[in-house]
C-alpha positions in Angstrom: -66.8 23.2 6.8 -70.4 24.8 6.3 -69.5 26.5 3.1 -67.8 23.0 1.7 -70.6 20.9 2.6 -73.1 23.4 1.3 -71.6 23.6 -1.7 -71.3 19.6 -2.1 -75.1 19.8 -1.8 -75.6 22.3 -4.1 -73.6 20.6 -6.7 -73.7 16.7 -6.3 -77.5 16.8 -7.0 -77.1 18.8 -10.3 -73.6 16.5 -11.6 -75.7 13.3 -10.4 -78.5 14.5 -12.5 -76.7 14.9 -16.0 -74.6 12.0 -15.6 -78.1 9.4 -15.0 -79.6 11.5 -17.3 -77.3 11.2 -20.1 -76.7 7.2 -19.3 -80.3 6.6 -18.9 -81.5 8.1 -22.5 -78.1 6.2 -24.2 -79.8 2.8 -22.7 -82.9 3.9 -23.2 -82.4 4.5 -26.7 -80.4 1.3 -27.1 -83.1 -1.0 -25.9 -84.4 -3.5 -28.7 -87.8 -4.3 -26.9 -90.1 -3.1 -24.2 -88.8 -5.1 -21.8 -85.1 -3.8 -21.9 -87.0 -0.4 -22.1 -88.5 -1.6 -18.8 -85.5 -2.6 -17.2 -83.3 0.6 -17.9 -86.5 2.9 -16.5 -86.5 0.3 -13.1 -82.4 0.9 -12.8 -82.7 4.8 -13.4 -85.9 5.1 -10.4 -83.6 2.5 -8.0 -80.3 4.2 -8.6 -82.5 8.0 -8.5 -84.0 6.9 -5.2 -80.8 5.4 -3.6 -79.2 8.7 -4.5 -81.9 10.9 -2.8 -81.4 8.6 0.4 -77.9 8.7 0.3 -78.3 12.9 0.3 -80.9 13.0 2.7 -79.0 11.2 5.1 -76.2 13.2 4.5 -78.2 16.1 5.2 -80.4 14.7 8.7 -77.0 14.0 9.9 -75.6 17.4 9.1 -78.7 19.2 11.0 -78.3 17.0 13.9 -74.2 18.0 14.1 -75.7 21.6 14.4 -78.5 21.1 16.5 -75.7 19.5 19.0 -73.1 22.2 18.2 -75.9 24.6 19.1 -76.9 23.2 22.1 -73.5 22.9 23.2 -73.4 26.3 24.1 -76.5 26.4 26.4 -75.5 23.6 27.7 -71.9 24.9 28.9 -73.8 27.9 30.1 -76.2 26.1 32.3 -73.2 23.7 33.6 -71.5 27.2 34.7 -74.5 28.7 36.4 -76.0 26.0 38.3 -74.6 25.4 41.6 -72.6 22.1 41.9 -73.9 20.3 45.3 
């Protein structure tokens, strides 16, 4: 699962990239007047800042999976140690 998700971070960033990249500069080039040339630069920043959310999110949660998985283990081995009253 580490490997697989790893590699979806690796990757999706990268894909994401030349696909907005490619889109935004065919717009971008087919804009008639500044303020089509405007708009297309607004959608590219939105749809580049919702995609960095979206991965950091993926990522917080994917830390906080490990720090639980991680604590599990200390937490078993306390459970096992200390005397049950």
């Amino acid at each position: 699962m580490m490997r697989a998700n790893r590699f979806d971070a690796a990757s999706q960033p990268r894909e994401s990239f030349c696909r907005a990249t490619s889109r935004r500069w065919e717009n971008l080039l087919g804009a008639r007047s500044l303020d089509k040339a405007i708009e297309v630069q607004t959608e590219y920043a939105r749809a580049a800042y919702e995609g960095y959310v979206s991965q950091a999110i993926k990522l917080s949660r994917l830390y906080a999976d490990l720090g639980k998985e991680a604590f599990k283990s200390y937490q078993d081995f306390a459970a096992k140690v200390t005397p049950v009253k």
